[in-house]
N, C-alpha and C positions, 0 to 999 in steps of 0.2 A: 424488908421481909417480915413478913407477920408472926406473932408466936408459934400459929398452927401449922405455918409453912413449912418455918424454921425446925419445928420439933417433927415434922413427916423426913425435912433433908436429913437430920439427923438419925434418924430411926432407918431411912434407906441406906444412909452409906453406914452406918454400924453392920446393918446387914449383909452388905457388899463383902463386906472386910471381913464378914466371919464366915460368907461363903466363899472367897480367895483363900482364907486358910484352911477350909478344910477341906479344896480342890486342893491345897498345895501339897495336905497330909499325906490325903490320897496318894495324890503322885507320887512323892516321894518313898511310898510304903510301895506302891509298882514298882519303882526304879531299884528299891534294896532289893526285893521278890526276884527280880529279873539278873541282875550282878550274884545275888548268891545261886540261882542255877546256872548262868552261866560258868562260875566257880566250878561245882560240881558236872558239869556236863564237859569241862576240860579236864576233871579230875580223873575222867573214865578212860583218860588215853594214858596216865602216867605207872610207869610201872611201878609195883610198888605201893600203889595208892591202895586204900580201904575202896575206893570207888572202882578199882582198875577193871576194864571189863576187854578183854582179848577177842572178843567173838563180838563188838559194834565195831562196825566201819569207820574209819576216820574219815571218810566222806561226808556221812550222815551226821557227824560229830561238827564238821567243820559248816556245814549247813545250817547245823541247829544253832553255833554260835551263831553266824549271818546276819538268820533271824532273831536273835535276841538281841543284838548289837540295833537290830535296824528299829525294835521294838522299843528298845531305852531311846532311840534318837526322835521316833515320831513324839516319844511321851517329851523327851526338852523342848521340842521346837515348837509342839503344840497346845504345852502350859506354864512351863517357863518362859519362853520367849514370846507368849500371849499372842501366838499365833491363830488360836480360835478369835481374838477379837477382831481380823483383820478381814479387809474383801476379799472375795473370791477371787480377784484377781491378784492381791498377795500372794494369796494361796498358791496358785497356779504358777506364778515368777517360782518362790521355792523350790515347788513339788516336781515342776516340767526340767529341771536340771539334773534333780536329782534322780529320775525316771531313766535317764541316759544310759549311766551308768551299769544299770541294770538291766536295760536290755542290750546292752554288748554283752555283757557277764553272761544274760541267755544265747547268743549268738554265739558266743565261743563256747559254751558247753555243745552245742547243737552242731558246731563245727566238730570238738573232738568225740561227740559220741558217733559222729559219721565215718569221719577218721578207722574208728574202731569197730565199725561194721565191716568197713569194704577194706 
């Protein structure tokens, strides 16, 4: 390896490694954002609480966790577990399981809101 080669590999992976870290910041400054409102956004059911709010639904409560719970999961598996470096078809093995889950979850709300019509 030549000097000029050697000092370009070197200068690419310094760079690699200071753009890993500061995706990693990132993220992990997402992941506190997202665990302290989910904190608070369970804090609105408890009586008692400085947050307590009597008049939000515990439906909409339990939803908004859902989503935040599914928002910290897409942010682990997609830079923690260096799932962006993978193929599409990686990708797809993941995503396509966990897709399942979620459309039964839609079919039985669709079930009991029918339920609750007729």
């Amino acid at each position: 390896m030549t000097a000029v080669t050697r000092e370009h590999h070197d200068t690419t992976v310094h760079a690699e490694q200071h753009a890993t870290r500061k995706a990693s910041a990132i993220t992990f400054s997402f992941l506190v954002v997202l665990t302290v409102l989910e904190i608070l956004l369970a804090m609105t059911r408890i009586e008692g609480s400085a947050l307590y709010n009597a008049q939000m639904s515990g439906d909409a409560v339990f939803w908004g966790l859902v989503f935040l719970a599914a928002s910290n999961a897409f942010l682990v598996l997609f830079f923690f577990m260096n799932l962006k470096f993978e193929s599409k078809t990686m990708k797809y093995m993941v995503a396509l399981p966990l897709a399942f889950p979620v459309l039964y979850a839609l079919v039985l709300i669709a079930e009991a809101a029918w339920r609750r019509i007729w």
